[in-house]
VOBA-1610 file (N, C-alpha, C; in pm, whole numbers, padded with zeros to 5 digits, always signed):
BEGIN
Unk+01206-01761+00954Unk+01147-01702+00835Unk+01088-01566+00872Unk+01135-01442+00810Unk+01105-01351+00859Unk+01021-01255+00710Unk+00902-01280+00730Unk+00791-01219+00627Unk+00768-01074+00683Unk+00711-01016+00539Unk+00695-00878+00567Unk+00577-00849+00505Unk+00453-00824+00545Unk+00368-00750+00529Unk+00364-00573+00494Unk+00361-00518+00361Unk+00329-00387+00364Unk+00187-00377+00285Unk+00119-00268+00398Unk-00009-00200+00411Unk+00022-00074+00306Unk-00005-00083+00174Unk-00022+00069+00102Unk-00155+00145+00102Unk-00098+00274+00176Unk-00195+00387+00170Unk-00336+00360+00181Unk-00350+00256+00317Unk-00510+00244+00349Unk-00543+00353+00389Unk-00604+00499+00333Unk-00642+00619+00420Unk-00746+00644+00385Unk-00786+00757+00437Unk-00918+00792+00459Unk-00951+00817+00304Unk-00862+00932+00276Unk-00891+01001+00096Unk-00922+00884+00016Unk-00859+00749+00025Unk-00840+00676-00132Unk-00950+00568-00076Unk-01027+00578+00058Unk-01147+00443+00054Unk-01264+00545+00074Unk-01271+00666+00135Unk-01433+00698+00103Unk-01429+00849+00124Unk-01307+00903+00100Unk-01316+01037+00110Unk-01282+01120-00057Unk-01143+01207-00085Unk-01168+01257-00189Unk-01163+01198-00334Unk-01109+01039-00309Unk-01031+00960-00425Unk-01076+00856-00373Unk-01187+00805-00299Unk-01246+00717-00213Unk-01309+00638-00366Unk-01335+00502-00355Unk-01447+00417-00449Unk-01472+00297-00391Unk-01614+00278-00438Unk-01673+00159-00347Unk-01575-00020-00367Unk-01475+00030-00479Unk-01405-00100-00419Unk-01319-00097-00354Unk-01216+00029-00315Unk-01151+00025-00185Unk-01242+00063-00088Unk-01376+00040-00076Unk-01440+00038+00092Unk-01455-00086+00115Unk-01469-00186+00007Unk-01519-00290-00056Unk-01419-00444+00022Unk-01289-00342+00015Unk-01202-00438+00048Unk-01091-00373+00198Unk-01159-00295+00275Unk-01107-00287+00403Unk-01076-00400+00476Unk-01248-00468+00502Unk-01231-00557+00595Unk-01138-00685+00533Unk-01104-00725+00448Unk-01003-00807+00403Unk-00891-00748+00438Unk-00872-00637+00439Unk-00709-00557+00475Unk-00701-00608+00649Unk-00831-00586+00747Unk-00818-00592+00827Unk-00795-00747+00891Unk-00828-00824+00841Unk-00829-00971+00845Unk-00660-01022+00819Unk-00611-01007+00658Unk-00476-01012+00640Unk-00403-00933+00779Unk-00389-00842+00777Unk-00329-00766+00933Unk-00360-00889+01040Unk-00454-00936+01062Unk-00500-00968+01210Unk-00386-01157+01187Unk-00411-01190+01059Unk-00379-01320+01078Unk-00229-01305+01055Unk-00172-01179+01001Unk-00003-01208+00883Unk+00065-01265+01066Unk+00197-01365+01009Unk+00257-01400+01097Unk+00408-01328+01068Unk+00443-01224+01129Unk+00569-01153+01032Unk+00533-00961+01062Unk+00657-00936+01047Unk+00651-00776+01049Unk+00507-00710+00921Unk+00504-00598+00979Unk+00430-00504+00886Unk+00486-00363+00860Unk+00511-00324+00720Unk+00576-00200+00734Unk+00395-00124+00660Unk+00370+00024+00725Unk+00211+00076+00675Unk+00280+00224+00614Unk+00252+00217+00482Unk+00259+00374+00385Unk+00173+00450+00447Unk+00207+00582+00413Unk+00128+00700+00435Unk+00151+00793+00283Unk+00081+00807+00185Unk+00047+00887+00083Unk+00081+00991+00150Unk+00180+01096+00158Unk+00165+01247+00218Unk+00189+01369+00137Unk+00094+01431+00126Unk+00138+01556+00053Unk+00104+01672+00171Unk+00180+01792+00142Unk+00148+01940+00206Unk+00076+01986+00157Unk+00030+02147+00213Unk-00056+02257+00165Unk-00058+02295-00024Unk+00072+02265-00016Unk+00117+02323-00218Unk+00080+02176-00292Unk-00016+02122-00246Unk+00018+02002-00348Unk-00067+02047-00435Unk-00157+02084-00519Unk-00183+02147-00632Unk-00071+02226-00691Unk+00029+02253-00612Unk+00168+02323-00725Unk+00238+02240-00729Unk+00219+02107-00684Unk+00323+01998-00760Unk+00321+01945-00892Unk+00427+01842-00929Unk+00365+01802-01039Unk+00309+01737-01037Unk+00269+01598-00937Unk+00170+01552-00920Unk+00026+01637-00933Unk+00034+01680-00802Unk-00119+01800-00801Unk-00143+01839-00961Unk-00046+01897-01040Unk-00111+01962-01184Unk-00175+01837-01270Unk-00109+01702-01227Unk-00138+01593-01332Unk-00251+01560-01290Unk-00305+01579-01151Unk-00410+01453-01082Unk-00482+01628-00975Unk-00538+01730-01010Unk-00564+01825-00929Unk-00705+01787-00822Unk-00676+01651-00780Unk-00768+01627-00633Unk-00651+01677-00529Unk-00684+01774-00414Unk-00610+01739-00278Unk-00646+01643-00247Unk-00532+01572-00182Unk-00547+01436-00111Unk-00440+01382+00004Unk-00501+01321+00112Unk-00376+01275+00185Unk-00249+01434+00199Unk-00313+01499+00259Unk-00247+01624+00296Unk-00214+01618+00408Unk-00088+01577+00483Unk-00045+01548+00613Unk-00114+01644+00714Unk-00167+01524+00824Unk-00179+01554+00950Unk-00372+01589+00923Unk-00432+01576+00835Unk-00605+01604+00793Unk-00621+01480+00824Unk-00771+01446+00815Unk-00848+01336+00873Unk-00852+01235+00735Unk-00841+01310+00591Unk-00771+01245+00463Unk-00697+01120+00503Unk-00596+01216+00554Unk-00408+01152+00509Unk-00467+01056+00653Unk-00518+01026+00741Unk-00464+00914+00872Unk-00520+00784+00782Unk-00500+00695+00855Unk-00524+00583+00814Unk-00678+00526+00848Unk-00739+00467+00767Unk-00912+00404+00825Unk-00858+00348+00934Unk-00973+00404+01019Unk-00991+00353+01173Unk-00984+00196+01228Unk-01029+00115+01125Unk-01037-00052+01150Unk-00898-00071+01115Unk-00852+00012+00990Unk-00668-00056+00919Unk-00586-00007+01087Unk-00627+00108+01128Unk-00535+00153+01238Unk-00544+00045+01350Unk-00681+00030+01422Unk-00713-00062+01567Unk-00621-00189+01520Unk-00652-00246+01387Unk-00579-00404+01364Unk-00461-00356+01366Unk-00348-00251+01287Unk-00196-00247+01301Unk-00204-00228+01438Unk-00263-00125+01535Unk-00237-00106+01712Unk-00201-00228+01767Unk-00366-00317+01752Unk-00330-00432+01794Unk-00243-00558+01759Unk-00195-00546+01644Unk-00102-00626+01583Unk+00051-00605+01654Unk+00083-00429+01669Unk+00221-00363+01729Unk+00207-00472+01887Unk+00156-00537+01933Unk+00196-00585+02054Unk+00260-00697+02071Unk+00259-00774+01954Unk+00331-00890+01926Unk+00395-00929+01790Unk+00424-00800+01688Unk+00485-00796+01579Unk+00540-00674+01560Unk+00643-00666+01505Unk+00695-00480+01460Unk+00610-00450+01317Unk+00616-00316+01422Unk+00472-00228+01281Unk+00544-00080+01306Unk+00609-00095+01107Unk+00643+00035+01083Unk+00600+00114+01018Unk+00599+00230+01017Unk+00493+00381+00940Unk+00615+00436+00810Unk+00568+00452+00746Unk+00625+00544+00668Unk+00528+00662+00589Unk+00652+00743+00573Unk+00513+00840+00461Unk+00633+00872+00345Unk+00571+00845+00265Unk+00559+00873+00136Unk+00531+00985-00001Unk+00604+01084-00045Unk+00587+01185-00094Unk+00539+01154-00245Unk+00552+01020-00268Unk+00518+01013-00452Unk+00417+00878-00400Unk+00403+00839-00562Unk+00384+00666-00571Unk+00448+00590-00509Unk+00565+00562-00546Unk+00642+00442-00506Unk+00763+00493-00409Unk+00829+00445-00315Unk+00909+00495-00189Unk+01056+00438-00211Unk+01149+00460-00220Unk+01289+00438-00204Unk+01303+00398-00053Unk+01261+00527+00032Unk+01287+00456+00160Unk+01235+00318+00210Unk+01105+00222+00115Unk+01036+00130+00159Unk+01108+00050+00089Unk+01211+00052-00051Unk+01272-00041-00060Unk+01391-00050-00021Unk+01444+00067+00046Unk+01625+00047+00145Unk+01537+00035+00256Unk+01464-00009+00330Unk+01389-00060+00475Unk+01379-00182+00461Unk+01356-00231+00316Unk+01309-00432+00309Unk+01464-00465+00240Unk+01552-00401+00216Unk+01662-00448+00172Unk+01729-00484+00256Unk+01754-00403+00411Unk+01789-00430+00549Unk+01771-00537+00628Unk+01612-00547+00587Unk+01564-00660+00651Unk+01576-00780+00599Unk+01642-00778+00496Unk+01650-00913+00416Unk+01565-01033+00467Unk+01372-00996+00451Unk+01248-01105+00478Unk+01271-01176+00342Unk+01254-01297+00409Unk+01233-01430+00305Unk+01112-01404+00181Unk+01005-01348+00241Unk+00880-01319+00141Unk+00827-01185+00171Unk+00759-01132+00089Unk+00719-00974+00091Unk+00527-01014+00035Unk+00464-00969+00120Unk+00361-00963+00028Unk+00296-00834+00059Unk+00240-00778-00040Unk+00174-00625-00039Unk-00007-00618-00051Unk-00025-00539+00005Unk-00196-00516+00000Unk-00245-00337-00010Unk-00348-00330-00038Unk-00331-00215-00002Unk-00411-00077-00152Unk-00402+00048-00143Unk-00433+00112-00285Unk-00312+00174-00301Unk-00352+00205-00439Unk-00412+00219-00514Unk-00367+00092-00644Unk-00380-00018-00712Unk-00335-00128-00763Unk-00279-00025-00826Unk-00308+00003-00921Unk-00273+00077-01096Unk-00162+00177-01043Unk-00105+00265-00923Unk-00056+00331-00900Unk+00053+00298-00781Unk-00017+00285-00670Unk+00080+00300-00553Unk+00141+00125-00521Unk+00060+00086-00556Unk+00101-00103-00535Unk+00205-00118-00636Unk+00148-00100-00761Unk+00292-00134-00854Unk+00417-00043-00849Unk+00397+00028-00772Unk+00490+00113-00823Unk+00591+00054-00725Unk+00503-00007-00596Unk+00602-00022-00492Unk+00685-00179-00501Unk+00542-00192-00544Unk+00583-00382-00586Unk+00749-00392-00699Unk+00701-00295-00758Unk+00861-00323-00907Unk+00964-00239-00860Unk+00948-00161-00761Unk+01073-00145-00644Unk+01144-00212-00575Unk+01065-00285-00513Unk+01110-00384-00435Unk+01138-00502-00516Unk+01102-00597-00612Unk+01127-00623-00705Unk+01252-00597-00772Unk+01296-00478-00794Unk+01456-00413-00867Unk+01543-00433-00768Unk+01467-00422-00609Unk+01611-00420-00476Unk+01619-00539-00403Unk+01500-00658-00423Unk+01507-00769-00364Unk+01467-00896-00524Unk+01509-00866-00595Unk+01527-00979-00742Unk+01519-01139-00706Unk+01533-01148-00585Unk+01518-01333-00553Unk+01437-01348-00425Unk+01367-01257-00377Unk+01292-01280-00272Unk+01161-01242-00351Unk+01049-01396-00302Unk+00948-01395-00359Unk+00883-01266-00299Unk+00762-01236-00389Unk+00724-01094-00359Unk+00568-01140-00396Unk+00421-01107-00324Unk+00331-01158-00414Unk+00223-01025-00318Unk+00136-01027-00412Unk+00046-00929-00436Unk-00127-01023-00379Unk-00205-00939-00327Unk-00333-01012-00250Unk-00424-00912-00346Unk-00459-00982-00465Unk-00564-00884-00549Unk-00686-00868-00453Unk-00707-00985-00377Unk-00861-00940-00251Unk-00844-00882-00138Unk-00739-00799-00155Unk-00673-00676-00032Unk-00624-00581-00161Unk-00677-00532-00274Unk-00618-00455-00328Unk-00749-00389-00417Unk-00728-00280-00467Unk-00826-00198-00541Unk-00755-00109-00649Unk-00809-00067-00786Unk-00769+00051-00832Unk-00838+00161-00854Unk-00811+00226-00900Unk-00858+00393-00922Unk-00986+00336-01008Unk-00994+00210-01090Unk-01113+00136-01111Unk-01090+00019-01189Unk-01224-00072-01202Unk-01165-00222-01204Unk-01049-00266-01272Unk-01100-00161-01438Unk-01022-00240-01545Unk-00865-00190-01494Unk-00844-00042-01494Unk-00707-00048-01417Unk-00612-00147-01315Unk-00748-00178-01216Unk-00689-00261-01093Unk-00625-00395-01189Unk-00708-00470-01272Unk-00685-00572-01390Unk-00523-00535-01445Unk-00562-00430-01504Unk-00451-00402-01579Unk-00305-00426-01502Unk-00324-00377-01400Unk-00161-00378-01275Unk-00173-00498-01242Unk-00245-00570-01233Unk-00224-00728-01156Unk-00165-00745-01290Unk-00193-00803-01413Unk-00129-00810-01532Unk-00004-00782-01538Unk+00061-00661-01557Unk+00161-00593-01523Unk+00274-00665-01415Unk+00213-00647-01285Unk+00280-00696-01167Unk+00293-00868-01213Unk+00220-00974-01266Unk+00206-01119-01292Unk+00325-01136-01388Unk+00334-01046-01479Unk+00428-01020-01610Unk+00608-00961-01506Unk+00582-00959-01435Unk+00721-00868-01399Unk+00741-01021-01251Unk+00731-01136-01284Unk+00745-01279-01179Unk+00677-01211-01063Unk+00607-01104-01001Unk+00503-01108-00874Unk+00410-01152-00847Unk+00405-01217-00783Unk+00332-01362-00719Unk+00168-01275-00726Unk+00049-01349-00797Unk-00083-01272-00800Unk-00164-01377-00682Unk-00231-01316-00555Unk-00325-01413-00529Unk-00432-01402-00478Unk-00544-01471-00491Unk-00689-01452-00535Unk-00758-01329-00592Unk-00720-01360-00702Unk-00742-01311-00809Unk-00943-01365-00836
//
């Protein structure tokens, strides 16, 4: 049985820096716990934007810089990093970065791997989770897929609500809720 753990965009910006809120600080150490116990690969997002991201269209819709590759933003929280380090010694732990919400490359990476179960954790619910969740979802249609609302946060509660909803409505597995 080969499970897959993906870590979305635990970084610095979206738990206490420019897009930071006290419920993604709220729910690190649960990120770090899931990591320490998952029995199964981990693939970890990276949110990345460049210098022009205010001339994107993102940047014009949402004008916070954020997660600007290679800044102390965009790395990953220091506890999400030590647990994937220490996890890489007896499980494969892969990085990706990510130019939008949701990643194509993260769902032709779990299509390859054809894992029995997928479960996701991670921010932003309302944004980067669903987006990735109903990706994977469209490229893996019979592999259960389930979502850890107590490893997950949104841009704020009722949102975070709203995407578990969403994601529950589209067969993705909700749990502890």
């Amino acid at each position: 049985m080969n499970k897959v753990l993906v870590v979305v965009d635990m970084q610095n910006d979206f738990i206490d820096g420019s897009l930071g809120t006290k419920e993604a600080c709220a729910i690190v150490d649960n990120v770090v716990n899931k990591i320490t116990q998952f029995d199964g690969d981990i693939i970890a997002t990276f949110d990345t934007h460049q210098a022009n991201y205010l001339e994107t269209s993102e940047g014009k819709n949402l004008p916070v810089e954020h997660c600007i590759e290679d800044t102390d933003g965009w790395k990953l929280n220091d506890k999400i990093q030590t647990a994937l380090d220490e996890k890489s010694s007896t499980n494969e732990v892969t990085y990706i970065k990510k130019p939008t919400f949701g990643s194509i490359e993260l769902g032709n990476l779990l299509v390859s791997k054809k894992p029995s179960e997928i479960e996701l954790v991670g921010l932003c619910t309302d944004i980067c989770i669903v987006s990735n969740a109903l990706i994977i979802k469209a490229n893996l249609p019979e592999t259960p897929i389930s979502v850890d609302a107590s490893c997950c946060a949104g841009v704020t509660v009722e949102k975070h609500n709203a995407a578990i909803e969403t994601m529950s409505s589209c067969q993705i597995k909700i749990n502890n809720v």
